[in-house]
Backbone as JSON, one array per atom type, in Angstrom:
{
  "sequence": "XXXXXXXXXXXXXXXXXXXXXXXXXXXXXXXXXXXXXXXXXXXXXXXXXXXXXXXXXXXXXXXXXXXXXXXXXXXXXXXXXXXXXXXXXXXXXXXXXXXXXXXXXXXXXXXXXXXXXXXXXXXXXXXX",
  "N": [[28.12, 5.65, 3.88], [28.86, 3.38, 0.95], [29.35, -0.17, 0.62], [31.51, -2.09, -1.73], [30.06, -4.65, -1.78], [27.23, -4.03, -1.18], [26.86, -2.19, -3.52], [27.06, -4.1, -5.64], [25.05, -6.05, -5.13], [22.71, -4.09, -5.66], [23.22, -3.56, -8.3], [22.49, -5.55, -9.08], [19.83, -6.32, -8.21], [18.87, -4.2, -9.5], [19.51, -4.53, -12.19], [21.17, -3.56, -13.96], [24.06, -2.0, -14.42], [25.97, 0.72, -12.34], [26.87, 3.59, -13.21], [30.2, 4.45, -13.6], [31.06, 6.71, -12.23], [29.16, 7.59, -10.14], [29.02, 5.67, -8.82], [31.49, 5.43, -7.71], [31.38, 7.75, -6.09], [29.35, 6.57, -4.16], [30.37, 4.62, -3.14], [32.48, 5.84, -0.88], [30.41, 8.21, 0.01], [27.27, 7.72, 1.1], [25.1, 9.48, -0.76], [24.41, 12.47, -1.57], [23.7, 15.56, 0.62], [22.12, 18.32, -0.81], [21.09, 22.31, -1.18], [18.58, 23.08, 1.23], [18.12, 20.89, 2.09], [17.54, 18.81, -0.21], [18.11, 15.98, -2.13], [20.35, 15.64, -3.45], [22.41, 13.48, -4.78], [21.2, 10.16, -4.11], [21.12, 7.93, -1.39], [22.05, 4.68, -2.01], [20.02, 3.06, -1.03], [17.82, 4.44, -2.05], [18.12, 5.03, -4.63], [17.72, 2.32, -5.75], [14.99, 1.61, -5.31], [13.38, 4.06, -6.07], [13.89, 3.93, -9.23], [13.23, 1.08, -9.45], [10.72, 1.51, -9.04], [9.63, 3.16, -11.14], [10.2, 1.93, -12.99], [8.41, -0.12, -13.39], [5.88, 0.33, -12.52], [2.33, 0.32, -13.74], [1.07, 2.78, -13.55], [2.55, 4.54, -14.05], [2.92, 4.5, -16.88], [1.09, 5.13, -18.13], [0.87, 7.58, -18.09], [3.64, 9.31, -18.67], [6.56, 9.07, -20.89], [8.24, 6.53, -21.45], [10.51, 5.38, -19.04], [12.8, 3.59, -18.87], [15.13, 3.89, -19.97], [16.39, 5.76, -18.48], [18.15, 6.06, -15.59], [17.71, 7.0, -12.47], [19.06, 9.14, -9.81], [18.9, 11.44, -8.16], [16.95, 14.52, -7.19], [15.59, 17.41, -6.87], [13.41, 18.02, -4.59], [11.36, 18.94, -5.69], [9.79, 17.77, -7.13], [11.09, 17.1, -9.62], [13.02, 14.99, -11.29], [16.93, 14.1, -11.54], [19.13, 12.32, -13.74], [21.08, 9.51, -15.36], [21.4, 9.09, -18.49], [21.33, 5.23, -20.17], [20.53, 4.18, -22.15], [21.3, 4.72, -25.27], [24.03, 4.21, -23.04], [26.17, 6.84, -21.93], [27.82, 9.31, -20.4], [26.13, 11.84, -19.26], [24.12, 14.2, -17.8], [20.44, 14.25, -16.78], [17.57, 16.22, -16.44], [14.47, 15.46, -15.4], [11.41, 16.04, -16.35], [8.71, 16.73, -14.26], [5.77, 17.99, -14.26], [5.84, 18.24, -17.15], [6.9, 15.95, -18.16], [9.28, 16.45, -19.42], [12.5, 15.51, -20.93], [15.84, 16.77, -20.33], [18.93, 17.87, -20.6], [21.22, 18.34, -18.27], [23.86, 18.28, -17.35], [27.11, 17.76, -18.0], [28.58, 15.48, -16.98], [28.3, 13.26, -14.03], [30.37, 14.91, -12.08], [30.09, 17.06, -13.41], [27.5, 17.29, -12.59], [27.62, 18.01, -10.29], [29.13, 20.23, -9.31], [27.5, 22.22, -10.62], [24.92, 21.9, -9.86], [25.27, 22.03, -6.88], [27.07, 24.48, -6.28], [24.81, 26.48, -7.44], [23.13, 27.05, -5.32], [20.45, 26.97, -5.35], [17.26, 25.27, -5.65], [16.38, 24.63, -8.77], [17.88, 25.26, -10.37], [19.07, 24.06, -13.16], [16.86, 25.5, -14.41], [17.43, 28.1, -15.04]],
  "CA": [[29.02, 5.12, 2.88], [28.01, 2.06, 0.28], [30.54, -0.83, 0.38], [31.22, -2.59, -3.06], [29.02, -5.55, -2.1], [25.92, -3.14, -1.72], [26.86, -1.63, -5.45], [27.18, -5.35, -6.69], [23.51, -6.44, -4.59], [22.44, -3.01, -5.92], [23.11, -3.49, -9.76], [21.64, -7.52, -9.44], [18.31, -5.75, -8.47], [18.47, -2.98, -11.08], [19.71, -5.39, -13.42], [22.41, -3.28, -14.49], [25.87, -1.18, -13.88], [25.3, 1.79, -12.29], [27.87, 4.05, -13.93], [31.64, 4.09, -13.06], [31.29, 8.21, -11.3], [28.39, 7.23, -9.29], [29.94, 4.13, -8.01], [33.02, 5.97, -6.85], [30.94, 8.62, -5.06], [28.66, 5.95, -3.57], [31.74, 4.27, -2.21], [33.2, 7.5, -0.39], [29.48, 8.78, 0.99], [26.15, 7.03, 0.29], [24.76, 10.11, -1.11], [24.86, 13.69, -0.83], [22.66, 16.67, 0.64], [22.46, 19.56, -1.07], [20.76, 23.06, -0.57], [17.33, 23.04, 1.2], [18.29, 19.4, 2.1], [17.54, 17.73, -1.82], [19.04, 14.01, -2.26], [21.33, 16.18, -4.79], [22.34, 12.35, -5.01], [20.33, 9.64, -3.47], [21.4, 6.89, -1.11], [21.74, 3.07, -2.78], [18.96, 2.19, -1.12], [16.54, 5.07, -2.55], [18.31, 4.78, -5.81], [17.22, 1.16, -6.04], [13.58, 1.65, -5.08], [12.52, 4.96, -6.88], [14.13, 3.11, -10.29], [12.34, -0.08, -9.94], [8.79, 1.75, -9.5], [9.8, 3.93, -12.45], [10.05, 0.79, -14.23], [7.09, -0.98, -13.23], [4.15, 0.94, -12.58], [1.56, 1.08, -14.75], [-0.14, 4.09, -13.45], [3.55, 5.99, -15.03], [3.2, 4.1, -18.43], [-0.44, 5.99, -18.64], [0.93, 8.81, -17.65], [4.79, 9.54, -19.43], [7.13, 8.37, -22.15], [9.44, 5.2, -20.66], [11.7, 5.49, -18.24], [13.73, 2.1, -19.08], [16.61, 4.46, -20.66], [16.94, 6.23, -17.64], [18.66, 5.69, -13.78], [17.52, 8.44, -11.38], [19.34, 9.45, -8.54], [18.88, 12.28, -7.28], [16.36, 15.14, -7.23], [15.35, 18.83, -6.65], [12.99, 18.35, -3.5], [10.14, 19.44, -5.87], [9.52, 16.58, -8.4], [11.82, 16.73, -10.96], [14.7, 13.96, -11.07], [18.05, 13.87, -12.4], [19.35, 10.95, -13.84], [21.74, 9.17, -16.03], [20.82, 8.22, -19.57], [21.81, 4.31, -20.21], [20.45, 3.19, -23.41], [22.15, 4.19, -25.36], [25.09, 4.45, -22.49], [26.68, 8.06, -21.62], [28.23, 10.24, -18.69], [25.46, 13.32, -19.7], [23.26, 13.94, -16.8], [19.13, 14.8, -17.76], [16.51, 16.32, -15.81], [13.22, 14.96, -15.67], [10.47, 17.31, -14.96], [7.65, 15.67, -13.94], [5.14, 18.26, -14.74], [5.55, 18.15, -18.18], [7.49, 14.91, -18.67], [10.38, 16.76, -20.64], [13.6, 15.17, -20.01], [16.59, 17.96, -20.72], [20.05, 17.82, -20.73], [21.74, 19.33, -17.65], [25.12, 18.36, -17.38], [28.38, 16.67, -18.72], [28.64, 14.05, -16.03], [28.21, 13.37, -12.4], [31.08, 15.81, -11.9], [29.2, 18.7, -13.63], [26.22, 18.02, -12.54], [27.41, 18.08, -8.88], [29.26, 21.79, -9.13], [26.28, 23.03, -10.97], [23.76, 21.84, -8.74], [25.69, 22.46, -5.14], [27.16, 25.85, -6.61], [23.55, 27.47, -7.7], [22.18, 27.81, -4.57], [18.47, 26.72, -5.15], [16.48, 23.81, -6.0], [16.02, 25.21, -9.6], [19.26, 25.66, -10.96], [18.51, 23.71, -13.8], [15.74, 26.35, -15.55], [18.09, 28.9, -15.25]],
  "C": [[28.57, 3.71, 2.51], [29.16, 1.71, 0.54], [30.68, -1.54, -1.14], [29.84, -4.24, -3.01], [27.55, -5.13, -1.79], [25.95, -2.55, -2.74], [26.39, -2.99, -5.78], [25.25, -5.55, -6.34], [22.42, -5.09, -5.78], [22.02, -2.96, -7.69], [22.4, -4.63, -9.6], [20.03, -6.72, -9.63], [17.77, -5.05, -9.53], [18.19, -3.87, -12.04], [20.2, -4.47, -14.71], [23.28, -2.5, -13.94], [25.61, -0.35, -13.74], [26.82, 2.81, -12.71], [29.0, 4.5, -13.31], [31.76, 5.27, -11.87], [30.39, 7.94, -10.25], [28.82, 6.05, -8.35], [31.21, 4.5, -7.03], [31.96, 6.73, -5.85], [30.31, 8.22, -4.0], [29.38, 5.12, -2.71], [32.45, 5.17, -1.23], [31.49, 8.28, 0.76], [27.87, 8.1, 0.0], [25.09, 8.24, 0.78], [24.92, 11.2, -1.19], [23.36, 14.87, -0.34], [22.59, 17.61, -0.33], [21.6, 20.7, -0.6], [19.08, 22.52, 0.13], [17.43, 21.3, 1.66], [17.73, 18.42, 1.04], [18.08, 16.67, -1.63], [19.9, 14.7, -3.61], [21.82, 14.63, -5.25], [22.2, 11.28, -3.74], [21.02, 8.47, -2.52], [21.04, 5.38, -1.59], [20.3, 2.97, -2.48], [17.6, 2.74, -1.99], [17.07, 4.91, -3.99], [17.56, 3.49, -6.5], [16.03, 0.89, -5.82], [12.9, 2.81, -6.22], [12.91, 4.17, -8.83], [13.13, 2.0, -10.4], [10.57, 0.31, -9.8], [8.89, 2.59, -10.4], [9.55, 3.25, -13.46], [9.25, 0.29, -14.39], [6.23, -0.64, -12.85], [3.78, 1.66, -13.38], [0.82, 2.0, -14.96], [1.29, 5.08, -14.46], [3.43, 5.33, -16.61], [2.02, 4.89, -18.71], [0.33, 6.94, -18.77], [2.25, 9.92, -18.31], [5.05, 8.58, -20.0], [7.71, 7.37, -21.04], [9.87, 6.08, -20.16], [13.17, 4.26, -17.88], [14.93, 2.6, -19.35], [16.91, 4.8, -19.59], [17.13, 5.79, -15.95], [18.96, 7.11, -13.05], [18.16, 8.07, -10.14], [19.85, 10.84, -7.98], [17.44, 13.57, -7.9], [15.96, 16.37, -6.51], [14.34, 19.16, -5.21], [11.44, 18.8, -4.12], [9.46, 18.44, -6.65], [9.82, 16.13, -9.38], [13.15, 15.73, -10.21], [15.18, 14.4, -11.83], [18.52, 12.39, -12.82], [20.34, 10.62, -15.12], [20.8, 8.65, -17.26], [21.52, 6.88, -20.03], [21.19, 3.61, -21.36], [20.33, 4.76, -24.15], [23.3, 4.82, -23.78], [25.97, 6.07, -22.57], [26.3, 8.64, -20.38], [26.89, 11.38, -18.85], [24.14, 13.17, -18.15], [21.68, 14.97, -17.65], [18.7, 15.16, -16.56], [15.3, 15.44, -16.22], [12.31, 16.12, -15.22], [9.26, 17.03, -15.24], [6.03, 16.27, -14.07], [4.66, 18.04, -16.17], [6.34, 17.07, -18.75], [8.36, 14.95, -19.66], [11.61, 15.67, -20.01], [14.91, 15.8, -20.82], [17.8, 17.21, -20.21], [20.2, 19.07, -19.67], [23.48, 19.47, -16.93], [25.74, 17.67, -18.0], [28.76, 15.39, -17.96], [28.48, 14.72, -14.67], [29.02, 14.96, -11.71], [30.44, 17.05, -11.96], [28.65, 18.97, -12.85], [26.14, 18.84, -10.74], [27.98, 19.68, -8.51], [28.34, 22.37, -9.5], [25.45, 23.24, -10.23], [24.38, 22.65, -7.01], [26.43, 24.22, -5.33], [26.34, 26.86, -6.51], [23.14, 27.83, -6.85], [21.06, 27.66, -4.03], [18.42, 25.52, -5.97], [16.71, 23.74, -7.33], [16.7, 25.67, -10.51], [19.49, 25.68, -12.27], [17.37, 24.46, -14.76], [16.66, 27.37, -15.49], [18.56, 28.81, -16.66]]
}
Protein backbone atom coordinates (compact mmCIF):
# COMPACT_ATOMS: atom_id res chain seq x y z
CA UNK A 1 0.00 0.00 0.00
CA UNK A 2 1.27 3.71 -1.32
CA UNK A 3 0.69 6.46 1.30
CA UNK A 4 -0.32 9.97 -0.15
CA UNK A 5 3.20 11.32 0.39
CA UNK A 6 4.64 8.56 -2.03
CA UNK A 7 1.75 9.69 -4.76
CA UNK A 8 2.80 13.41 -4.08
CA UNK A 9 7.03 12.34 -4.27
CA UNK A 10 5.72 10.16 -7.14
CA UNK A 11 3.96 12.87 -9.35
CA UNK A 12 7.17 15.59 -8.46
CA UNK A 13 9.33 12.95 -10.35
CA UNK A 14 6.87 12.28 -13.18
CA UNK A 15 6.15 15.79 -13.26
CA UNK A 16 2.60 15.28 -13.27
CA UNK A 17 -0.91 13.96 -11.61
CA UNK A 18 -1.27 10.58 -11.90
CA UNK A 19 -5.01 10.24 -12.45
CA UNK A 20 -7.67 10.48 -9.65
CA UNK A 21 -8.69 6.13 -10.12
CA UNK A 22 -5.17 5.17 -9.98
CA UNK A 23 -4.42 7.21 -6.99
CA UNK A 24 -7.29 5.72 -5.06
CA UNK A 25 -6.23 2.16 -5.96
CA UNK A 26 -2.58 2.96 -5.20
CA UNK A 27 -3.69 4.14 -1.80
CA UNK A 28 -5.69 0.83 -0.85
CA UNK A 29 -2.84 -1.74 -2.48
CA UNK A 30 0.36 -0.62 -4.26
CA UNK A 31 -0.55 -2.54 -7.23
CA UNK A 32 -2.23 -5.53 -8.31
CA UNK A 33 -1.36 -9.19 -9.63
CA UNK A 34 -3.24 -10.54 -12.07
CA UNK A 35 -3.38 -13.95 -14.00
CA UNK A 36 0.02 -15.65 -14.69
CA UNK A 37 1.35 -13.08 -12.12
CA UNK A 38 1.24 -9.66 -14.77
CA UNK A 39 1.66 -6.14 -12.83
CA UNK A 40 -2.15 -5.96 -14.15
CA UNK A 41 -1.20 -2.58 -12.29
CA UNK A 42 2.28 -1.72 -11.32
CA UNK A 43 3.65 -0.67 -7.96
CA UNK A 44 4.56 3.39 -7.55
CA UNK A 45 7.82 2.57 -7.62
CA UNK A 46 7.81 0.61 -11.13
CA UNK A 47 5.30 3.07 -12.36
CA UNK A 48 7.80 5.85 -11.81
CA UNK A 49 10.81 4.17 -13.40
CA UNK A 50 9.38 2.36 -16.56
CA UNK A 51 7.69 6.11 -17.40
CA UNK A 52 10.76 8.08 -16.99
CA UNK A 53 12.86 5.65 -19.41
CA UNK A 54 9.89 5.81 -21.78
CA UNK A 55 10.51 9.37 -21.75
CA UNK A 56 14.08 9.61 -22.07
CA UNK A 57 15.73 7.11 -24.02
CA UNK A 58 16.88 7.72 -27.14
CA UNK A 59 17.28 4.24 -28.31
CA UNK A 60 12.85 4.39 -28.03
CA UNK A 61 12.73 7.76 -29.99
CA UNK A 62 14.62 5.64 -32.96
CA UNK A 63 12.57 3.12 -32.51
CA UNK A 64 8.49 4.33 -31.84
CA UNK A 65 6.16 7.30 -32.02
CA UNK A 66 6.42 9.44 -28.42
CA UNK A 67 5.43 8.28 -25.46
CA UNK A 68 5.12 11.87 -23.63
CA UNK A 69 1.11 11.49 -23.99
CA UNK A 70 1.16 8.41 -22.28
CA UNK A 71 1.54 6.98 -18.28
CA UNK A 72 2.04 3.19 -18.23
CA UNK A 73 1.20 1.13 -15.50
CA UNK A 74 0.69 -1.93 -15.91
CA UNK A 75 1.34 -4.74 -18.40
CA UNK A 76 0.59 -8.21 -19.95
CA UNK A 77 3.89 -10.11 -18.85
CA UNK A 78 4.71 -10.20 -22.63
CA UNK A 79 5.61 -6.61 -23.75
CA UNK A 80 2.73 -4.79 -24.33
CA UNK A 81 1.74 -1.94 -21.70
CA UNK A 82 -1.37 -0.43 -20.70
CA UNK A 83 -1.55 2.98 -19.90
CA UNK A 84 -3.42 6.13 -19.43
CA UNK A 85 -3.60 8.73 -22.18
CA UNK A 86 -2.76 12.40 -20.60
CA UNK A 87 -2.37 14.85 -23.28
CA UNK A 88 -4.93 15.51 -24.09
CA UNK A 89 -6.29 14.26 -20.41
CA UNK A 90 -8.94 11.22 -20.22
CA UNK A 91 -10.08 8.13 -18.00
CA UNK A 92 -9.75 5.70 -21.49
CA UNK A 93 -7.21 3.10 -20.90
CA UNK A 94 -4.72 2.12 -24.31
CA UNK A 95 -2.63 -0.73 -24.98
CA UNK A 96 0.67 -0.40 -26.27
CA UNK A 97 1.99 -3.23 -28.23
CA UNK A 98 5.40 -3.09 -28.50
CA UNK A 99 5.83 -5.20 -31.51
CA UNK A 100 4.25 -3.06 -33.72
CA UNK A 101 4.08 0.19 -31.73
CA UNK A 102 0.15 0.44 -32.18
CA UNK A 103 -1.39 1.99 -29.27
CA UNK A 104 -5.37 0.79 -29.10
CA UNK A 105 -8.03 1.61 -27.06
CA UNK A 106 -8.90 -1.01 -24.42
CA UNK A 107 -11.01 0.30 -21.91
CA UNK A 108 -13.29 3.07 -20.35
CA UNK A 109 -11.22 3.66 -17.28
CA UNK A 110 -9.16 2.03 -14.64
CA UNK A 111 -12.40 0.39 -13.52
CA UNK A 112 -12.96 -1.30 -16.95
CA UNK A 113 -9.87 -1.98 -17.63
CA UNK A 114 -9.44 -3.88 -14.31
CA UNK A 115 -12.76 -6.31 -14.82
CA UNK A 116 -11.71 -6.85 -18.33
CA UNK A 117 -8.29 -7.69 -17.73
CA UNK A 118 -8.74 -9.85 -14.24
CA UNK A 119 -12.08 -11.41 -15.73
CA UNK A 120 -10.43 -12.80 -19.20
CA UNK A 121 -8.31 -15.15 -17.86
CA UNK A 122 -5.08 -14.70 -20.02
CA UNK A 123 -2.43 -12.31 -20.70
CA UNK A 124 -4.12 -11.45 -24.10
CA UNK A 125 -7.42 -10.37 -23.37
CA UNK A 126 -6.98 -7.34 -25.14
CA UNK A 127 -6.72 -9.00 -28.99
CA UNK A 128 -9.69 -10.73 -28.37
Amino acid sequence: MSNASDLVAAERRLTRTLPAELRRLLLESNGVIGHAHVGTVWPIDQIIETNLLFWSDQTFTQLYMPFDALLFFGDNGGGDQYAFVQKPERPDIFVWEHESDSRRWVANNLQDYLGRSLRAGGDNWYQL
